[in-house]
TITI-363438 format. One record per atom (N, C-alpha, C): x negated, y negated, z; residue in one letter; atom name. Coordinates in steps of 0.001 Angstrom, whole numbers, plus 500000, padded with zeros to 6 digits. Atoms other than C-alpha are relative to their C-alpha. Layout:
BEGIN
REC       X       Y       Z  r   a
REC       X       Y       Z  A  CA
...
//
This chain:
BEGIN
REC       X       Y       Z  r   a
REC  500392  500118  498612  X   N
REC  798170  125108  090669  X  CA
REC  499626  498545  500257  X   C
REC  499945  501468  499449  X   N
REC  798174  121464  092519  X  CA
REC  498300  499994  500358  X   C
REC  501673  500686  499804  X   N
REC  794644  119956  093302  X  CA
REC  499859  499622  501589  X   C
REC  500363  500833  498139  X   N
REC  793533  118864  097098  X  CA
REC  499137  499747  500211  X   C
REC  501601  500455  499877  X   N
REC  790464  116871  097739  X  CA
REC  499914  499846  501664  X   C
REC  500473  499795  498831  X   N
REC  789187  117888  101215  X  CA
REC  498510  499817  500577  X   C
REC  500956  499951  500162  X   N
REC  786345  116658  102896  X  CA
REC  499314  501157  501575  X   C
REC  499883  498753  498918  X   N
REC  784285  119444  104960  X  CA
REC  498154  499274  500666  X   C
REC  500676  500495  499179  X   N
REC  781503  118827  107838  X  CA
REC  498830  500993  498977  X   C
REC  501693  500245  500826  X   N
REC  777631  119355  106381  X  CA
REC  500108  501897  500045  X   C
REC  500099  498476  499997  X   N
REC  777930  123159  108189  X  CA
REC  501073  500659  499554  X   C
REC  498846  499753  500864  X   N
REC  781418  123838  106765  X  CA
REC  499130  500183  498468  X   C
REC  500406  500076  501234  X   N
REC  779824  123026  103477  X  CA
REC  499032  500576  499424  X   C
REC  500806  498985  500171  X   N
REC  776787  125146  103733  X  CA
REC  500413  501261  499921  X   C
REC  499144  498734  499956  X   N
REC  778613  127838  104698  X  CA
REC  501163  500084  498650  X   C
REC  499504  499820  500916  X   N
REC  780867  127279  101841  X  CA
REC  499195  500630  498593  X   C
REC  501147  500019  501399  X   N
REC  777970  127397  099436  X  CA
REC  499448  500681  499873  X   C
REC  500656  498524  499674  X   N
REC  776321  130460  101293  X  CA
REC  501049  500803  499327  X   C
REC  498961  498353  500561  X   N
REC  779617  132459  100358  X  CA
REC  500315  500323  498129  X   C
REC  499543  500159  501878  X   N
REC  779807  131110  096456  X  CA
REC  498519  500472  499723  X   C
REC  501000  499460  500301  X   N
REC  775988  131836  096527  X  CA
REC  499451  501445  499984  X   C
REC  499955  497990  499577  X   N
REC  776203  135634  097784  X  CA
REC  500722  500927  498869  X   C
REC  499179  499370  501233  X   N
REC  778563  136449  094725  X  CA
REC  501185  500261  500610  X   C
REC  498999  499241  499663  X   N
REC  781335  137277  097075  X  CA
REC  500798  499311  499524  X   C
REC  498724  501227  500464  X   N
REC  783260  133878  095591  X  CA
REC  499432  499687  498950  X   C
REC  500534  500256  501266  X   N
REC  783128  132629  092275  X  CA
REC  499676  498258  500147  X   C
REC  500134  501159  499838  X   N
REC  783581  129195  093915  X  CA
REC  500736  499365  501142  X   C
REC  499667  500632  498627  X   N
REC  784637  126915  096746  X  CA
REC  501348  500103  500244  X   C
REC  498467  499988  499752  X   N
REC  788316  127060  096219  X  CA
REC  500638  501456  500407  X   C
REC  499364  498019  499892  X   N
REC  788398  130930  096071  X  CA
REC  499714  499753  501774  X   C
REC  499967  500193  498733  X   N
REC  786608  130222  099838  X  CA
REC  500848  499418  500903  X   C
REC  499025  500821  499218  X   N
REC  788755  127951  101103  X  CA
REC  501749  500538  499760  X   C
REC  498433  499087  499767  X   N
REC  792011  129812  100051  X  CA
REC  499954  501506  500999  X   C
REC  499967  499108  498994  X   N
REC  790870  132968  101821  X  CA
REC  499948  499681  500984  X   C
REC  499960  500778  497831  X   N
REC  789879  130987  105348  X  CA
REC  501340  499877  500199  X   C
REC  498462  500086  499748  X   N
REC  793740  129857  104773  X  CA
REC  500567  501204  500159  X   C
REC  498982  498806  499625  X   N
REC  795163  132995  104215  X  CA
REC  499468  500920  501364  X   C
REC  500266  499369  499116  X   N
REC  793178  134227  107063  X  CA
REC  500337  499219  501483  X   C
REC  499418  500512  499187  X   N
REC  794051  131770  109177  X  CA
REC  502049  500169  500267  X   C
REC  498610  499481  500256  X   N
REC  797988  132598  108179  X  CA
REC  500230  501131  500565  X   C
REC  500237  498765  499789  X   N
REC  797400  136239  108690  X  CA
REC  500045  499785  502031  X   C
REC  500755  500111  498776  X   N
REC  795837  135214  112585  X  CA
REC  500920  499382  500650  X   C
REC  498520  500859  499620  X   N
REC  798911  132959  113046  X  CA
REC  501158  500796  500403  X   C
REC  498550  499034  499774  X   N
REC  801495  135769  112573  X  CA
REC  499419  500975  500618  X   C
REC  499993  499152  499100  X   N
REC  799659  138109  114639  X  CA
REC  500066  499741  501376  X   C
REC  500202  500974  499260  X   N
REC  799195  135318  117210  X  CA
REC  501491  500153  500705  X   C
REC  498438  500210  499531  X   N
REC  803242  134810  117299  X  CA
REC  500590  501528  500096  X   C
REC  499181  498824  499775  X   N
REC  803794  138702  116735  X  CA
REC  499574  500331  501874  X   C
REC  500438  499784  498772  X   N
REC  801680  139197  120177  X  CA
REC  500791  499517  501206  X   C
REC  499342  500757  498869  X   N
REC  803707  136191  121770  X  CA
REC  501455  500708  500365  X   C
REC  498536  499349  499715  X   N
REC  807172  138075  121126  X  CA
REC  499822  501256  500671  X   C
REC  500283  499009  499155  X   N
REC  805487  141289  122471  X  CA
REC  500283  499456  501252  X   C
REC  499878  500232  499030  X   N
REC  804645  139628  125483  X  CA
REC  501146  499352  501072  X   C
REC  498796  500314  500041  X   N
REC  807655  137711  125536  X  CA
REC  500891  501236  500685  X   C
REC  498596  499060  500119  X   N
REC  810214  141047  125333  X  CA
REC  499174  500565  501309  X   C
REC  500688  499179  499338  X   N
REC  807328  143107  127831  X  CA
REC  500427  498823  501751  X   C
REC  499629  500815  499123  X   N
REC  808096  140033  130568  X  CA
REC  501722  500374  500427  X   C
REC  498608  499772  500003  X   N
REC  811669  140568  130305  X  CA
REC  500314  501214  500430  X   C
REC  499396  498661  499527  X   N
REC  812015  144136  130445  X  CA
REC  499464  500046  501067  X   C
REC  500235  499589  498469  X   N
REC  810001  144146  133690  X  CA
REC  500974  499135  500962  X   C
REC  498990  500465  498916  X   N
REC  812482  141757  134802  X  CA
REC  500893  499963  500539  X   C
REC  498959  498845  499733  X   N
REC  815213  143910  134353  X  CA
REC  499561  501053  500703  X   C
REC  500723  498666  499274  X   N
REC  813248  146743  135851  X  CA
REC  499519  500901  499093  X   C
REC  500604  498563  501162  X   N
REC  812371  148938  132775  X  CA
REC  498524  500124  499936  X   C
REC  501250  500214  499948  X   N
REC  808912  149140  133721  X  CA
REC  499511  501388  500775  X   C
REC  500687  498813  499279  X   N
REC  806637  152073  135042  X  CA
REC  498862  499500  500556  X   C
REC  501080  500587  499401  X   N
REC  804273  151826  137672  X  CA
REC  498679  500844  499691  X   C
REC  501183  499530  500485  X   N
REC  800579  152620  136775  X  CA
REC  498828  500066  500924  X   C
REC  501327  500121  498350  X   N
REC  798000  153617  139795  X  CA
REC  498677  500073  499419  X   C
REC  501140  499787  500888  X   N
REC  795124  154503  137457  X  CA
REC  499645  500277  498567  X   C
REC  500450  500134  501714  X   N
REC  793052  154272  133715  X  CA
REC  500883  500889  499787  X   C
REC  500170  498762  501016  X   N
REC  793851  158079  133013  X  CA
REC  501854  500064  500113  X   C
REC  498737  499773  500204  X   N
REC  797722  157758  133753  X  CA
REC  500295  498609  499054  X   C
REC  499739  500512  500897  X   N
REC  797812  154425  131845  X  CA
REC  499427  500428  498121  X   C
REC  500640  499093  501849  X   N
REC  795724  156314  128628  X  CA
REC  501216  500753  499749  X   C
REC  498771  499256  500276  X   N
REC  798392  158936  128961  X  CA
REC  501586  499101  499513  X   C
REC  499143  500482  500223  X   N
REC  800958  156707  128835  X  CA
REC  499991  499282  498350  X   C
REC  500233  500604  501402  X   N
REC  799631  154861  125781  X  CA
REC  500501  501325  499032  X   C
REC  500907  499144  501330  X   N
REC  798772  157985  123797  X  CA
REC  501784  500692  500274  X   C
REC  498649  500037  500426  X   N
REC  802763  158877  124500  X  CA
REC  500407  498771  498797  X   C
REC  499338  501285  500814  X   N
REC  804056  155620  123163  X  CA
REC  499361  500144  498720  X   C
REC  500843  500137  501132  X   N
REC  801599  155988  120337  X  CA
REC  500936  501435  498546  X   C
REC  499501  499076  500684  X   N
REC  803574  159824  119199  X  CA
REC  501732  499459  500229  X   C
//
């Protein structure tokens, strides 16, 4: 595994030291690879959301869209799409 010397702000660094001190990390690198992969993770749900909204724009612009007058017919509608 490659090396990276990063420097982190005073509360970054507390907070790093709170999470290696709690036992949940054995040490700063284990912290700082999970923030990444959680930031990764937050990224691709980020861009999965954008292509939702993306395709959901489109089909109303074709017309494939239903109109919704109130909560309890949009719940219903969900709790279809959902089975």
């Amino acid at each position: 595994m490659s090396s990276l010397h990063i420097s982190l702000t005073p509360r970054l660094e507390d907070f790093t030291r709170e999470r290696v001190d709690s036992g949940l990390y054995n040490n700063a690198s284990e912290v700082v690879r999970e923030a990444l992969r959680l930031m990764i993770e937050r990224n691709q749900n980020i861009e999965s959301l954008r292509a939702s909204v993306t395709s959901g724009f489109q089909q109303v612009k074709e017309g494939q869209f239903k109109d919704v007058t109130n909560e309890e017919e949009f719940l219903q509608m969900a709790r279809e799409r959902k089975s």
